[in-house]
C-alpha positions as CSV (number, residue, x, y, z in Angstrom):
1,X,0.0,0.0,0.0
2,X,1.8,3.0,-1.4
3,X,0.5,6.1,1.2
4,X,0.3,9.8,0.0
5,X,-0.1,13.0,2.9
6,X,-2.1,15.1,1.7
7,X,-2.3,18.7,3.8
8,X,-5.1,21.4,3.4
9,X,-7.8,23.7,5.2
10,X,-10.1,22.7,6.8
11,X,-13.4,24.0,4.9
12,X,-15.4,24.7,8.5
13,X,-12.5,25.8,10.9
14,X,-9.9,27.1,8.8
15,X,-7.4,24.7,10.6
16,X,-4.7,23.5,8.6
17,X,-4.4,19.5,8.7
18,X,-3.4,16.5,7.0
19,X,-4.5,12.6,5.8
20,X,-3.2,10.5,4.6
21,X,-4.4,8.9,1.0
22,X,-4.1,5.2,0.0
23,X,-2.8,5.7,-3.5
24,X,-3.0,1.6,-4.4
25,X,-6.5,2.5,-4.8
26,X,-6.7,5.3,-7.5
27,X,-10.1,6.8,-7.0
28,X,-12.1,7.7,-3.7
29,X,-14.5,10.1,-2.3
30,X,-15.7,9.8,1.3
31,X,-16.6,11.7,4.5
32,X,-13.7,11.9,7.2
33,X,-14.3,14.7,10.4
34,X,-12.3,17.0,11.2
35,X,-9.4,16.4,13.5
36,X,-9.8,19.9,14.9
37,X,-13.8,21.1,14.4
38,X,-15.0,17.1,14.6
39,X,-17.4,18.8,11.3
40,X,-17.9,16.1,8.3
41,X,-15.4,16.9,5.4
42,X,-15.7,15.3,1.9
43,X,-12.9,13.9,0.3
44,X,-12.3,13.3,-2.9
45,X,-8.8,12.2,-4.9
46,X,-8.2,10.9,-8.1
47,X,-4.5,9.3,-9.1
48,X,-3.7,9.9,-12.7
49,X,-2.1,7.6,-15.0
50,X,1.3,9.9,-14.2
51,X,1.2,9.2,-10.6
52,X,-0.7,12.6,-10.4
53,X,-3.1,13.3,-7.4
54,X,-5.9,15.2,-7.9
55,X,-7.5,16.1,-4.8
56,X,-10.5,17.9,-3.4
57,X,-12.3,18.6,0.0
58,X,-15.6,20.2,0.9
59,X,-18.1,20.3,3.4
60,X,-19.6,17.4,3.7
């Protein structure tokens, strides 16, 4: 399992913070709380045939 850190802002709080993404599987979107606010996020992340992650987060 190849294991990616992804950081950004939390779309509630404002916090900064950080997951980490399971890049063996190369397309997910799920709801994960907030380490800080405990408020549902939505994550999203796509890995591209480069190895690229494309990644999103929202409020969930």
């Amino acid at each position: 399992m190849e294991q990616y850190e992804q950081f950004f802002v939390c779309p509630h709080c404002g916090e900064s913070i950080s997951i980490l993404l399971d890049l063996s599987v190369l397309s997910q979107e799920y709801i994960e709380d907030c380490e800080v606010c405990c408020r549902p996020i939505e994550i999203k992340y796509v890995v591209g045939e480069d190895g690229e992650v494309e990644f999103e987060e929202g409020r969930g």
